[in-house]
Biotite code that builds the C-alpha atoms (Angstrom):
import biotite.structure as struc

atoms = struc.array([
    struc.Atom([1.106, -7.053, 5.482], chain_id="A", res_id=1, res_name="UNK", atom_name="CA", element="C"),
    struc.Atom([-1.601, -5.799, 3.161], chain_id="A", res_id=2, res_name="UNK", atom_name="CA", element="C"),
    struc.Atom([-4.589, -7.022, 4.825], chain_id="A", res_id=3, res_name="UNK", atom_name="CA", element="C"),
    struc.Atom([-6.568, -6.899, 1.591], chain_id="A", res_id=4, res_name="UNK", atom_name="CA", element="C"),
    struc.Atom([-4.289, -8.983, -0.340], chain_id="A", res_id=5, res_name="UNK", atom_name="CA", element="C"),
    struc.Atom([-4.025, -11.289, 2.385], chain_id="A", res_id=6, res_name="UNK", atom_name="CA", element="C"),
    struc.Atom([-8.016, -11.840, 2.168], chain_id="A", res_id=7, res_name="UNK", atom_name="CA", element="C"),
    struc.Atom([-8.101, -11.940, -1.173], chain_id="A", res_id=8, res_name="UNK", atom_name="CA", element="C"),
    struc.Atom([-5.289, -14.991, -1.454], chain_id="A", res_id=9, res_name="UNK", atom_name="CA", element="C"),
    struc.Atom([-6.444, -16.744, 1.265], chain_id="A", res_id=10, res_name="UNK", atom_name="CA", element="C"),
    struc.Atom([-10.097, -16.970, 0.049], chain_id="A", res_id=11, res_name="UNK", atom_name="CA", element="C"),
    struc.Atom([-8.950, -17.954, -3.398], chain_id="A", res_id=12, res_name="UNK", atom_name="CA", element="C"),
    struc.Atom([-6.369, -20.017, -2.208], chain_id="A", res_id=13, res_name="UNK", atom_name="CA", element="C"),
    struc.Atom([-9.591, -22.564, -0.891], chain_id="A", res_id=14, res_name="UNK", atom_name="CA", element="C"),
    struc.Atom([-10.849, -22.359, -4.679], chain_id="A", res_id=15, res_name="UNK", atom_name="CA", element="C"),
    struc.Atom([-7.417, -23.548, -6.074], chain_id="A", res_id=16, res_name="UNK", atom_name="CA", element="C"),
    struc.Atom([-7.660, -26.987, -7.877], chain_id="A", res_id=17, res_name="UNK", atom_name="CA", element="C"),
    struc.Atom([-4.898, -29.288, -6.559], chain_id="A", res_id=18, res_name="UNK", atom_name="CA", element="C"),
    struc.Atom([-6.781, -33.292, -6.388], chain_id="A", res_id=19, res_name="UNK", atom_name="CA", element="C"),
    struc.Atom([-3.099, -34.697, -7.386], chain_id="A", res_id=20, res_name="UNK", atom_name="CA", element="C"),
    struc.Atom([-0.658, -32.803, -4.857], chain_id="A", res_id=21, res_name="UNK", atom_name="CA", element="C"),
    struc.Atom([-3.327, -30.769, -2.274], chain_id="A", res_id=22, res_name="UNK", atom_name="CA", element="C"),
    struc.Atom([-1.352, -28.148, -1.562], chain_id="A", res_id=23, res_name="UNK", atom_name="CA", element="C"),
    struc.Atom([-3.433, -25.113, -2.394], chain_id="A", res_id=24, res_name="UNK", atom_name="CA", element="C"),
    struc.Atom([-1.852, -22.081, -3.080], chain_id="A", res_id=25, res_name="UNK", atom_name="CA", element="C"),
    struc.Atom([-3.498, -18.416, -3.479], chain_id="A", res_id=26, res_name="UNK", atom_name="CA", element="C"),
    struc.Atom([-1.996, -15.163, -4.734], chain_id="A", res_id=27, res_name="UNK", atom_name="CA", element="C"),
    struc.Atom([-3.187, -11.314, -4.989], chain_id="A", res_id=28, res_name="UNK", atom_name="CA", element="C"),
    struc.Atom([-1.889, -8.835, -6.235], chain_id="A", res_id=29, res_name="UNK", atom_name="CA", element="C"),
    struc.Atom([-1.977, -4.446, -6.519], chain_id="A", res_id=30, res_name="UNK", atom_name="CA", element="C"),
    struc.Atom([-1.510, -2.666, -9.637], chain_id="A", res_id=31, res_name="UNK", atom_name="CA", element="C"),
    struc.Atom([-0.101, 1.187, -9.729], chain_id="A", res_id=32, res_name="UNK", atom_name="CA", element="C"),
    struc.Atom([-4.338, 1.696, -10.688], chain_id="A", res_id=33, res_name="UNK", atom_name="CA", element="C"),
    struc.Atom([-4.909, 0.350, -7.442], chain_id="A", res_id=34, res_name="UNK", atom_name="CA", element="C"),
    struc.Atom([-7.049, -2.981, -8.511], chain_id="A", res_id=35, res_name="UNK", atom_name="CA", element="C"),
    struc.Atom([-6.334, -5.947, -7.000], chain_id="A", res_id=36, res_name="UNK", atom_name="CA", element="C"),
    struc.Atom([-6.223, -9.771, -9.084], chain_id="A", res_id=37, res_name="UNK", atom_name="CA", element="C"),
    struc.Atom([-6.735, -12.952, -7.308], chain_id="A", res_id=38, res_name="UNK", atom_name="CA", element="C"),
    struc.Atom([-5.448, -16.750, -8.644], chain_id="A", res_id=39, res_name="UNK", atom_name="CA", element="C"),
    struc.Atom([-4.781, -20.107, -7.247], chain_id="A", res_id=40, res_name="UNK", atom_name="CA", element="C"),
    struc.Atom([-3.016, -22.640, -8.934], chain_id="A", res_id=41, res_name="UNK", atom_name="CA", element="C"),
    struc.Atom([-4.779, -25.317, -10.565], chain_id="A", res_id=42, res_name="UNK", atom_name="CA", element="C"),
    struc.Atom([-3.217, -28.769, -11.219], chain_id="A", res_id=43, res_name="UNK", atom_name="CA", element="C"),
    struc.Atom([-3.835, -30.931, -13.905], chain_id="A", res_id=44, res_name="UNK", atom_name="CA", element="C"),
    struc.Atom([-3.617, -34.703, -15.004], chain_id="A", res_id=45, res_name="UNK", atom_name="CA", element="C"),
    struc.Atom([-0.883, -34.290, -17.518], chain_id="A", res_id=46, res_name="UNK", atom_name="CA", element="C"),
    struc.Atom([1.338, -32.786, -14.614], chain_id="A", res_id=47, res_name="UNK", atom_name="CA", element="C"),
    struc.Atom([3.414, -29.831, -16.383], chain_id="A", res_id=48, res_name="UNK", atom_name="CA", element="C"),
    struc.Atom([0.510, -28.394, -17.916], chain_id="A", res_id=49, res_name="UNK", atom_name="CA", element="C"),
    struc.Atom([-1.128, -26.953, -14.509], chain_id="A", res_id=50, res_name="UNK", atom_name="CA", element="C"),
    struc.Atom([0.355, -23.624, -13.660], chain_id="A", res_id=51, res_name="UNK", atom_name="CA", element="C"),
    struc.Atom([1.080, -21.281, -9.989], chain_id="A", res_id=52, res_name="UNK", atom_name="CA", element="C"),
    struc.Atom([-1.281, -19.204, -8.048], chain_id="A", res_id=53, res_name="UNK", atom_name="CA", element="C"),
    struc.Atom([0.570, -16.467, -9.297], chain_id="A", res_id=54, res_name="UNK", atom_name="CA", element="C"),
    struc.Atom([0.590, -16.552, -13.194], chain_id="A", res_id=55, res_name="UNK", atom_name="CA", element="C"),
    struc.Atom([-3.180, -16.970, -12.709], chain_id="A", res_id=56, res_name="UNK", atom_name="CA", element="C"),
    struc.Atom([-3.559, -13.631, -10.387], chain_id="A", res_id=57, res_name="UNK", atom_name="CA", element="C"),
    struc.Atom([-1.310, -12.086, -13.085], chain_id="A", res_id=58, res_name="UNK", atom_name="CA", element="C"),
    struc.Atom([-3.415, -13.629, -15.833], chain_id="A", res_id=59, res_name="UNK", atom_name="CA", element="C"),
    struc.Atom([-6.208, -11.876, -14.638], chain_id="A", res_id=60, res_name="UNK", atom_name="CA", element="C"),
    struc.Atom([-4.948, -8.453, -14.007], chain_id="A", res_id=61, res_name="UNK", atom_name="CA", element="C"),
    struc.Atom([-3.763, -8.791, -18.154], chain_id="A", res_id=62, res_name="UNK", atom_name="CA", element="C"),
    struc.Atom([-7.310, -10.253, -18.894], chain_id="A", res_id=63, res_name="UNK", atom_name="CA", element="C"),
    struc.Atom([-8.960, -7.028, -16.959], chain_id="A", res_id=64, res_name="UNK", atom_name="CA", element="C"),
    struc.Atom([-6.304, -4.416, -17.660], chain_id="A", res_id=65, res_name="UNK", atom_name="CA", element="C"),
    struc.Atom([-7.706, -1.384, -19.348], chain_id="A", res_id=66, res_name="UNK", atom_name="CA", element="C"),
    struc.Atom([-6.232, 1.814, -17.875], chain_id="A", res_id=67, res_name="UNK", atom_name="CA", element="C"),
    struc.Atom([-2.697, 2.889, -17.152], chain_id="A", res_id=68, res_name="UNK", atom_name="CA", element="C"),
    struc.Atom([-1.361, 1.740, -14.330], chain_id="A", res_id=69, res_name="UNK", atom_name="CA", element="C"),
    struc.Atom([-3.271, -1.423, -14.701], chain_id="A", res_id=70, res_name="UNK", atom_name="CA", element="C"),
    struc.Atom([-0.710, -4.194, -15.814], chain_id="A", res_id=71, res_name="UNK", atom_name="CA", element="C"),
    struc.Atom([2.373, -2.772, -12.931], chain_id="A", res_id=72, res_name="UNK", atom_name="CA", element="C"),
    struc.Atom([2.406, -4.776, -9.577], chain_id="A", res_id=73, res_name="UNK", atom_name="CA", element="C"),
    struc.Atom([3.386, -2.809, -6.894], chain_id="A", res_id=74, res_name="UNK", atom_name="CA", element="C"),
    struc.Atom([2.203, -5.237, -4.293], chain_id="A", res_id=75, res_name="UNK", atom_name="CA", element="C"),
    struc.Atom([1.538, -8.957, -3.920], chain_id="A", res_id=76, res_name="UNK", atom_name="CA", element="C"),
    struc.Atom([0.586, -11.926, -1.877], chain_id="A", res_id=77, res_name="UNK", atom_name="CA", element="C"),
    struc.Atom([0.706, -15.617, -1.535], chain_id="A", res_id=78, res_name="UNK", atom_name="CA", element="C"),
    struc.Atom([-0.623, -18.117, 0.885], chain_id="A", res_id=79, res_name="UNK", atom_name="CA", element="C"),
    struc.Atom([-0.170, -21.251, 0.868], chain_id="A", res_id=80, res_name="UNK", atom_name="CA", element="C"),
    struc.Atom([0.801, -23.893, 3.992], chain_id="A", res_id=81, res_name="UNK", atom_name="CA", element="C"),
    struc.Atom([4.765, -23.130, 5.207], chain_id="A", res_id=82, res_name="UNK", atom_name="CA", element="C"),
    struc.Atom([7.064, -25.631, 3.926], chain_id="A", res_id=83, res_name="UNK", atom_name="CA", element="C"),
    struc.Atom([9.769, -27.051, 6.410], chain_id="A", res_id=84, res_name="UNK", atom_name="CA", element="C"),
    struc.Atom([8.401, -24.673, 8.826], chain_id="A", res_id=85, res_name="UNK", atom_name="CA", element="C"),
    struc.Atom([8.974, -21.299, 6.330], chain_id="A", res_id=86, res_name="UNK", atom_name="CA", element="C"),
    struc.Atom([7.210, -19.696, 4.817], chain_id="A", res_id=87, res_name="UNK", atom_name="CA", element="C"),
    struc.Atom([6.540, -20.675, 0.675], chain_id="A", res_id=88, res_name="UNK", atom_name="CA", element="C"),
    struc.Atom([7.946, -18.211, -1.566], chain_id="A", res_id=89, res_name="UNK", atom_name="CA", element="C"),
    struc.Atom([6.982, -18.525, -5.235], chain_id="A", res_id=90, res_name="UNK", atom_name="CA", element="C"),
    struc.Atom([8.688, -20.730, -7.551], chain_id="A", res_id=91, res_name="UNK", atom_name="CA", element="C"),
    struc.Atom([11.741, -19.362, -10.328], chain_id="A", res_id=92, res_name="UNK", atom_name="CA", element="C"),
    struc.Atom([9.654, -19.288, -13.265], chain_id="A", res_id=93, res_name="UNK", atom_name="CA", element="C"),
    struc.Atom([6.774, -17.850, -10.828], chain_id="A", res_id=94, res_name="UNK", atom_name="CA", element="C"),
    struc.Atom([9.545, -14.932, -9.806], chain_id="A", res_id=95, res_name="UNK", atom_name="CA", element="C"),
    struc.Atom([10.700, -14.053, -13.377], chain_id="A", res_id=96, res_name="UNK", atom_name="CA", element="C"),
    struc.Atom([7.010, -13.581, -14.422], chain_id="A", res_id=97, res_name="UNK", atom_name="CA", element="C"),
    struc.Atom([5.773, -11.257, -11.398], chain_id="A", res_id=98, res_name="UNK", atom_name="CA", element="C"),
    struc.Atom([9.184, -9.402, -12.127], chain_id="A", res_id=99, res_name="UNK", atom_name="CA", element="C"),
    struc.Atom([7.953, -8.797, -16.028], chain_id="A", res_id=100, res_name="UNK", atom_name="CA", element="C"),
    struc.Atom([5.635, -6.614, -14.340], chain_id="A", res_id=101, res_name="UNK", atom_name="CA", element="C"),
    struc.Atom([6.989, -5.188, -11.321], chain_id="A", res_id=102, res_name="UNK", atom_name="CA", element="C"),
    struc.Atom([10.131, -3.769, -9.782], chain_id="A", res_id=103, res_name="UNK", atom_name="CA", element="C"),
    struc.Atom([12.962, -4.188, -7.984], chain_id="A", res_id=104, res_name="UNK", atom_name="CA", element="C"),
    struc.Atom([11.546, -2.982, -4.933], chain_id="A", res_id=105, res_name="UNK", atom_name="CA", element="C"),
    struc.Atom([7.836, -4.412, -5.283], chain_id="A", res_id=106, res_name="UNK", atom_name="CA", element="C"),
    struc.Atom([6.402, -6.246, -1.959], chain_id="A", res_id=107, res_name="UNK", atom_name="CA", element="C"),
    struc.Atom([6.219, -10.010, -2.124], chain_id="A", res_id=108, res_name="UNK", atom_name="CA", element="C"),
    struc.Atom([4.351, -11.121, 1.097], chain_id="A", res_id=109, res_name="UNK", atom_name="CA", element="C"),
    struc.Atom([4.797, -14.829, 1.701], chain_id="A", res_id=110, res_name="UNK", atom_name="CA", element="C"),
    struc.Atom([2.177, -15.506, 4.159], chain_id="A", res_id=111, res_name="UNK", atom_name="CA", element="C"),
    struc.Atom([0.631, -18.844, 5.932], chain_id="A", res_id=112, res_name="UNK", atom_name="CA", element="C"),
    struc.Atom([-3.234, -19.343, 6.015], chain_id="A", res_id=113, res_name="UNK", atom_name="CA", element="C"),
    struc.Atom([-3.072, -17.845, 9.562], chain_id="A", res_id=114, res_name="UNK", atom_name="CA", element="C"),
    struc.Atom([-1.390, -15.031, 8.278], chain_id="A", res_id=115, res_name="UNK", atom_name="CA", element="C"),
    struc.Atom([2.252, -15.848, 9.553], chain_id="A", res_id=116, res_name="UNK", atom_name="CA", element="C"),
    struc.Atom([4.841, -15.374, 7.187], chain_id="A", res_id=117, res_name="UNK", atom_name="CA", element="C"),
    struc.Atom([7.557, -12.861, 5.831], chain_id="A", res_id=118, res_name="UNK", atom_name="CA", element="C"),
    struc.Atom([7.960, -10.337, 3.190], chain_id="A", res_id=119, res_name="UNK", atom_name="CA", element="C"),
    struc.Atom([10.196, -9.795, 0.434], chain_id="A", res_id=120, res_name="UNK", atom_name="CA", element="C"),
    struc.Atom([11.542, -7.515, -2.358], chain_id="A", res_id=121, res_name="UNK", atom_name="CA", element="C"),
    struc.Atom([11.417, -8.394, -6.055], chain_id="A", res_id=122, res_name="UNK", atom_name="CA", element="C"),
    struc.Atom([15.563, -7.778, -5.704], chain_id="A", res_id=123, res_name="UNK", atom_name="CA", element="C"),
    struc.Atom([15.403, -10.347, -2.333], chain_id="A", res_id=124, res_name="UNK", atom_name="CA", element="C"),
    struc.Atom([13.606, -12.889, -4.618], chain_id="A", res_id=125, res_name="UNK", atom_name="CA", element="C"),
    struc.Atom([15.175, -12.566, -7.786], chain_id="A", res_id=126, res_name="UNK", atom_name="CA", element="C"),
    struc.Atom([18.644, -10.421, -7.546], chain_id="A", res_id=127, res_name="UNK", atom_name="CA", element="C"),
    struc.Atom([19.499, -10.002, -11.043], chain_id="A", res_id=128, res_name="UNK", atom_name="CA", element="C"),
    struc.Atom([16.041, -10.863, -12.496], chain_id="A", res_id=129, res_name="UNK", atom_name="CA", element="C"),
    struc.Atom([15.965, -11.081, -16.315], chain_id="A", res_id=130, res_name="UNK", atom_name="CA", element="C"),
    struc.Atom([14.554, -8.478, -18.604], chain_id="A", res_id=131, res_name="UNK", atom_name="CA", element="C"),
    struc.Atom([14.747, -6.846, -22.273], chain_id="A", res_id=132, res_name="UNK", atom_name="CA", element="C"),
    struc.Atom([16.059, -4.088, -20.942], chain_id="A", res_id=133, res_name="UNK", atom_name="CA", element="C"),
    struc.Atom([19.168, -5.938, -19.461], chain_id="A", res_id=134, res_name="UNK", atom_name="CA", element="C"),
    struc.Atom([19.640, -8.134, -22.660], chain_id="A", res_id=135, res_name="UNK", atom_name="CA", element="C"),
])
């Protein structure tokens, strides 16, 4: 576990904005510069227009991107409650995005409040993950 990431997801994760499901969810992420980008998800009335913890970590690494390096995840981290008693892994469309801008072998890190949890590969998550370069 990356003990900064984990900080930095757990302490957004109690900023997300979830008054219609409250189930807060926090991600962080590592870029090949070495920055790290927070998110939580944030829900809204008109229920498909909210969007994941980890869209909004990724939307601010693109927002703060300026030198190389900056816009590749090598490393990232959610935290949200286990669901079922495992751990919650981020959704499909949340998987295709982080893999626009990682690899196959990038660290997913799918960790309770408390820290418990497991850790995946981009492959684990998404075997066959969809990209330009496959099309």
């Amino acid at each position: 576990m990356d003990e900064e990431l984990f900080e930095a997801a757990r302490d957004v994760r109690l900023r997300a904005h979830a008054p219609y499901s409250n189930f807060l969810v926090g991600a962080a992420l590592r870029t090949a510069a070495g920055t790290v980008h927070a998110g939580a998800n944030v829900e809204n009335a008109a229920y498909p227009e909210g969007w994941c913890a980890e869209p909004s970590a990724i939307a601010h690494m693109i927002a703060a991107s300026v030198e190389k390096g900056a816009r590749r995840i090598v490393a990232l981290t959610c935290v949200a409650d286990p669901i079922g008693g495992r751990p919650t892994t981020p959704c499909g469309g949340c998987r295709q995005r982080i893999a626009e801008f990682s690899g196959p072998d990038t660290l997913v890190h799918c960790l309770s409040p408390e820290g418990a949890g497991r850790t995946y590969t981009m492959a684990e998550l998404l075997p066959g993950a969809f990209s330009m370069d496959k099309a």
